[in-house]
Legacy VTK file of the C-alpha trace (Angstrom):
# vtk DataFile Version 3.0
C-alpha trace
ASCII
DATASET POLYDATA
POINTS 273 float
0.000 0.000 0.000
3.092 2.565 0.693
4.606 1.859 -2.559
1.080 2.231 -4.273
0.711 5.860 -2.817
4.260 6.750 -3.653
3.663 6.085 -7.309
0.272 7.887 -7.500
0.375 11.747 -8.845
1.100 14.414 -5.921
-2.259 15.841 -5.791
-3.706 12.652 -5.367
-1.368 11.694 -2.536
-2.148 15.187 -0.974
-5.869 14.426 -1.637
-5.569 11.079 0.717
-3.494 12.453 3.403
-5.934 15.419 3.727
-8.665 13.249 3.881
-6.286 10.572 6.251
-6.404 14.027 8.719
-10.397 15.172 8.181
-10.692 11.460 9.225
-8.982 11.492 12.521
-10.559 14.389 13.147
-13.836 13.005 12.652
-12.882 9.969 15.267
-12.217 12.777 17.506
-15.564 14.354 17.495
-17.265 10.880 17.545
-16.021 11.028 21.312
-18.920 12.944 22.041
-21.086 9.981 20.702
-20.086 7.573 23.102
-18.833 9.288 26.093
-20.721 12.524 28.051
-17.758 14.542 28.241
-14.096 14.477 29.045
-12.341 15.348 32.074
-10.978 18.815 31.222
-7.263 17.544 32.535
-8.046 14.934 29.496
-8.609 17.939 27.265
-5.693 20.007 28.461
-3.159 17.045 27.813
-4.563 16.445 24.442
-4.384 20.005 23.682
-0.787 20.017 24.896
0.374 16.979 22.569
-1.090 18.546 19.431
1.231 21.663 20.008
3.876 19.610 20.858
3.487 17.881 17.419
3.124 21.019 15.193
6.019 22.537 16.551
8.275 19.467 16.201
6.846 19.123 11.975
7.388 22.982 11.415
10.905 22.173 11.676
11.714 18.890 10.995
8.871 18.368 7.741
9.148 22.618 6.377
11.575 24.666 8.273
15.104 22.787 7.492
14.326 21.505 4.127
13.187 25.062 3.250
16.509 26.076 4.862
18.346 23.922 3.063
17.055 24.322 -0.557
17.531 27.470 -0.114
21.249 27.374 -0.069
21.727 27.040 -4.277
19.087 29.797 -4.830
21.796 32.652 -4.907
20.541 34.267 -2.057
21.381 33.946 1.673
20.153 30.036 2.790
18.392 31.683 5.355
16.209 34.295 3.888
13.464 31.890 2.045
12.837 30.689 5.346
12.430 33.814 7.115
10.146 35.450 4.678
8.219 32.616 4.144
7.725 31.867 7.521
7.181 35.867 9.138
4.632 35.633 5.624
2.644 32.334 7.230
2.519 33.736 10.775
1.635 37.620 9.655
-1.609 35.981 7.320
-2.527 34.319 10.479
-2.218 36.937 12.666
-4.256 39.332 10.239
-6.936 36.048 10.440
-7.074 36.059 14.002
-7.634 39.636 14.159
-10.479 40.292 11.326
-12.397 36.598 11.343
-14.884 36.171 13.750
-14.059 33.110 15.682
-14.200 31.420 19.044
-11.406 28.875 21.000
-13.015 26.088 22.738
-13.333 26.095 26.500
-14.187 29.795 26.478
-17.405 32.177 27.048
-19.078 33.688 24.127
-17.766 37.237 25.827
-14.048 35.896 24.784
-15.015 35.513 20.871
-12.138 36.998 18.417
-12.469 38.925 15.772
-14.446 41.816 13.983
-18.443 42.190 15.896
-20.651 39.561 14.793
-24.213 37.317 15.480
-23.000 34.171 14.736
-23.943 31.419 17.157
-21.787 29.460 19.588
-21.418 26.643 16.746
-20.841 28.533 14.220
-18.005 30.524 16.151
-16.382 26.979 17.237
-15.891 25.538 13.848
-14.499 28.833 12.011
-12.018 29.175 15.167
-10.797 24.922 14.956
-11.045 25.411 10.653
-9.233 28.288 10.836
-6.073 26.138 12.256
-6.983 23.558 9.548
-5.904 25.566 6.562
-2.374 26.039 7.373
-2.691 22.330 8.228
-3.737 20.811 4.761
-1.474 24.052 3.150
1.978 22.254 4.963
0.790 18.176 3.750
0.062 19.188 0.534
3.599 21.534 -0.035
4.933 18.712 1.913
3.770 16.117 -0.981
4.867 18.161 -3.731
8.109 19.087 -2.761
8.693 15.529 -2.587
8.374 15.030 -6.189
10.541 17.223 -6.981
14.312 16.844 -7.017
16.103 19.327 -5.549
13.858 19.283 -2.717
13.886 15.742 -1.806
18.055 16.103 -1.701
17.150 19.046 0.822
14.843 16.448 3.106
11.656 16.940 1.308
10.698 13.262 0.947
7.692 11.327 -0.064
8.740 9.232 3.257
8.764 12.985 5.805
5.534 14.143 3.679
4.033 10.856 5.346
5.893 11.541 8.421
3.933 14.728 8.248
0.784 13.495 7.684
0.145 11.133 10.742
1.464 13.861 12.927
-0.607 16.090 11.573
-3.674 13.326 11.720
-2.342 12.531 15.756
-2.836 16.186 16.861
-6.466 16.448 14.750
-7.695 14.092 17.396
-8.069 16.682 20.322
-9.013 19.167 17.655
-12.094 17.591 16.811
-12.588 16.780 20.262
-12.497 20.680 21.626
-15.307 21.109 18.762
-17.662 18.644 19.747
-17.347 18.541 23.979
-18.732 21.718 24.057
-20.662 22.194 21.575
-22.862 19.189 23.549
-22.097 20.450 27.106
-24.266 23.732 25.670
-27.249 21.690 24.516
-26.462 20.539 20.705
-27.377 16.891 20.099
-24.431 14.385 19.770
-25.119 13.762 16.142
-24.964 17.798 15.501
-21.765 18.024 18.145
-19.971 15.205 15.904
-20.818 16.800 12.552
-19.785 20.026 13.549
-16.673 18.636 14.745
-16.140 16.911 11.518
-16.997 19.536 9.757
-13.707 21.686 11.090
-11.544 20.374 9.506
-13.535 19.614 6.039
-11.093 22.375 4.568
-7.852 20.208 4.935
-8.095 17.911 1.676
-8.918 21.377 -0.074
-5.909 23.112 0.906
-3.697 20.248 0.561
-4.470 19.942 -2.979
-3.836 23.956 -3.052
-0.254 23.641 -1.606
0.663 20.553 -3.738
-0.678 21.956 -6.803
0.969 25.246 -6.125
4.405 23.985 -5.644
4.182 21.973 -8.476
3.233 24.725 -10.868
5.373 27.351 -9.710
8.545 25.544 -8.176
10.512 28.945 -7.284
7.700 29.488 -4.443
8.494 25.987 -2.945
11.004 27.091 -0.144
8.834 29.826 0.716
5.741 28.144 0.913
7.015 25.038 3.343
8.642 28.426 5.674
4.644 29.629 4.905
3.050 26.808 6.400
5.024 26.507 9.502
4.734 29.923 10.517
1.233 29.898 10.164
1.306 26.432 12.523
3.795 28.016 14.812
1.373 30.936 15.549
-1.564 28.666 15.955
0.733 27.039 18.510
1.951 29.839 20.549
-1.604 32.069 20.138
-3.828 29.531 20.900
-3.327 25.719 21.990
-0.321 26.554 24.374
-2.709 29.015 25.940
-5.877 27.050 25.770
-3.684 23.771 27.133
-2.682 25.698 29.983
-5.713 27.376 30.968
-6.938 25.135 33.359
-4.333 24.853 35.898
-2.434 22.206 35.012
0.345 24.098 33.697
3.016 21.129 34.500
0.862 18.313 32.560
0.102 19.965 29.699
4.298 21.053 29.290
4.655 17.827 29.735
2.102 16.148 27.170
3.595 19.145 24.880
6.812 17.479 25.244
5.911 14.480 23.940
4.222 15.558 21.526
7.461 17.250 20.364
9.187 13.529 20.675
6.921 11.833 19.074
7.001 14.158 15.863
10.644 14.508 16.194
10.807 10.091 15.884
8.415 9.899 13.078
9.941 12.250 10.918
13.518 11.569 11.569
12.435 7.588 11.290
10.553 7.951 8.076
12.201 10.831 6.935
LINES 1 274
273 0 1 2 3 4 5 6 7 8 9 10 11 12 13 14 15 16 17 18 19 20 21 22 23 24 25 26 27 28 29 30 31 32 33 34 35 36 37 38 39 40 41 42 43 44 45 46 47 48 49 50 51 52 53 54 55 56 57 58 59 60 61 62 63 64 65 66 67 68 69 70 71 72 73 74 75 76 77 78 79 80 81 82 83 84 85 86 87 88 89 90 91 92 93 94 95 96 97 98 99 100 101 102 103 104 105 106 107 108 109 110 111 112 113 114 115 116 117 118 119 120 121 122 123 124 125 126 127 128 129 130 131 132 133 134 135 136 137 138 139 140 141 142 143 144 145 146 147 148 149 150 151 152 153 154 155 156 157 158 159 160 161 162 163 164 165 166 167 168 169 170 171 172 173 174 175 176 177 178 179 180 181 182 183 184 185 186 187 188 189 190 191 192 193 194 195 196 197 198 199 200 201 202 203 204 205 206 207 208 209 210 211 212 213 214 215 216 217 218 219 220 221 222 223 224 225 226 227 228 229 230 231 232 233 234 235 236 237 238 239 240 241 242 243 244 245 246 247 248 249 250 251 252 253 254 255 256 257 258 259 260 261 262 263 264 265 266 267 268 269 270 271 272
């Protein structure tokens, strides 16, 4: 089955592995089918491992091979990489501040963004989608650049792209979790709690495709874009899960779960990469 992906067209692998992600989101919100809640030290562990795991595949899966790609461009090795990645964290920031949104866990009186009536729900998914896009942007540059030559001497494998892609799919779990617990503690049904929570991260095979065929068609962008996506995942880390992981007391437990998060993204990539 590896081999079979490897020899299908780039798209198409960044088509599966953004679906591989919506899909482990999905078995994240179908928590709230079975069980009536989580414990919030549960939630604050989970929330903890999924930054642990983007911060570990911004560097490992997009900041060094962008690094090191860069270094037969003709320009300084490191300036790809910086733009690129001040680019992916600036667009988020500008997101944060003009989309209406609102982070799990918190009161209605906490919602980001410009003035709005949106409901609860609808606030929930736009603020758990909104860290999907960057998501499916970094597995689908992540698939392209592995096609291509120079970037797969520079790290950018078909084998790290994978790497990518279940660490990516590990820290979706929670994700889809933080969508659906509350949305039910507040009153929603489980089956509209799960397909809101499903629904989050519906936007991942879409931008996967986006980065993959963007890379493809216009290779000169490629060391920008991977520095693109993991600034934008870096700022989703450091804005919001490290703060929402940390929010209910347990500061030492969710460091800790953040840490191995970290480790276990660091072993997968390195192993398959």
């Amino acid at each position: 089955m590896f081999e079979t992906l490897k020899s299908l067209d780039p798209v198409l692998q960044a088509l599966i592995a953004g679906g591989f992600t919506w899909l482990v989101t999905a078995l994240g919100a179908a928590l709230v089918v079975f069980t009536r809640g989580l414990q919030r030290w549960v939630v604050d562990a989970m929330l903890g491992f999924a930054s642990g795991v983007m911060l570990a595949a911004s560097y490992w899966s997009l900041l060094a091979p962008a690094i090191a790609m860069s270094e037969g461009l003709g320009v300084p090795g490191w300036l790809p990489a910086a733009l690129g990645f001040s680019g992916g964290a600036l667009v988020l920031g500008l997101t944060d501040r003009l989309l209406p949104h609102l982070h799990p866990l918190m009161p209605m009186s906490e919602a980001e963004g410009l003035p709005t009536s949106w409901k609860r729900s609808t606030l929930l998914v736009t603020a758990i989608t909104m860290h999907n896009v960057p998501e499916g942007l970094a597995v689908g540059v992540a698939f392209g650049a592995a096609s291509l030559g120079l970037a797969a001497q520079a790290g950018a494998t078909f084998e790290a792209a994978v790497a990518l892609a279940i660490g990516i799919g590990l820290q979706n779990f929670p994700e889809g979790v933080a969508v659906a617990m509350p949305l039910r503690a507040a009153g929603m049904s489980r089956a509209r709690s799960f397909w809101a929570g499903t629904f989050s991260a519906a936007v991942e095979p879409v931008a996967a495709v986006i980065g993959a065929a963007a890379v493809l068609n216009v290779q000169a962008i490629l060391p920008y874009a991977l520095a693109f996506a993991a600034g934008a995942m870096v700022y989703v880390v450091v804005e919001e899960l490290i703060p929402e992981a940390q929010q209910g007391g347990r500061t030492d437990l969710a460091t800790a779960a953040t840490v191995i998060g970290f480790t276990v993204m660091m072993v997968l990539d390195v192993a398959l990469g």
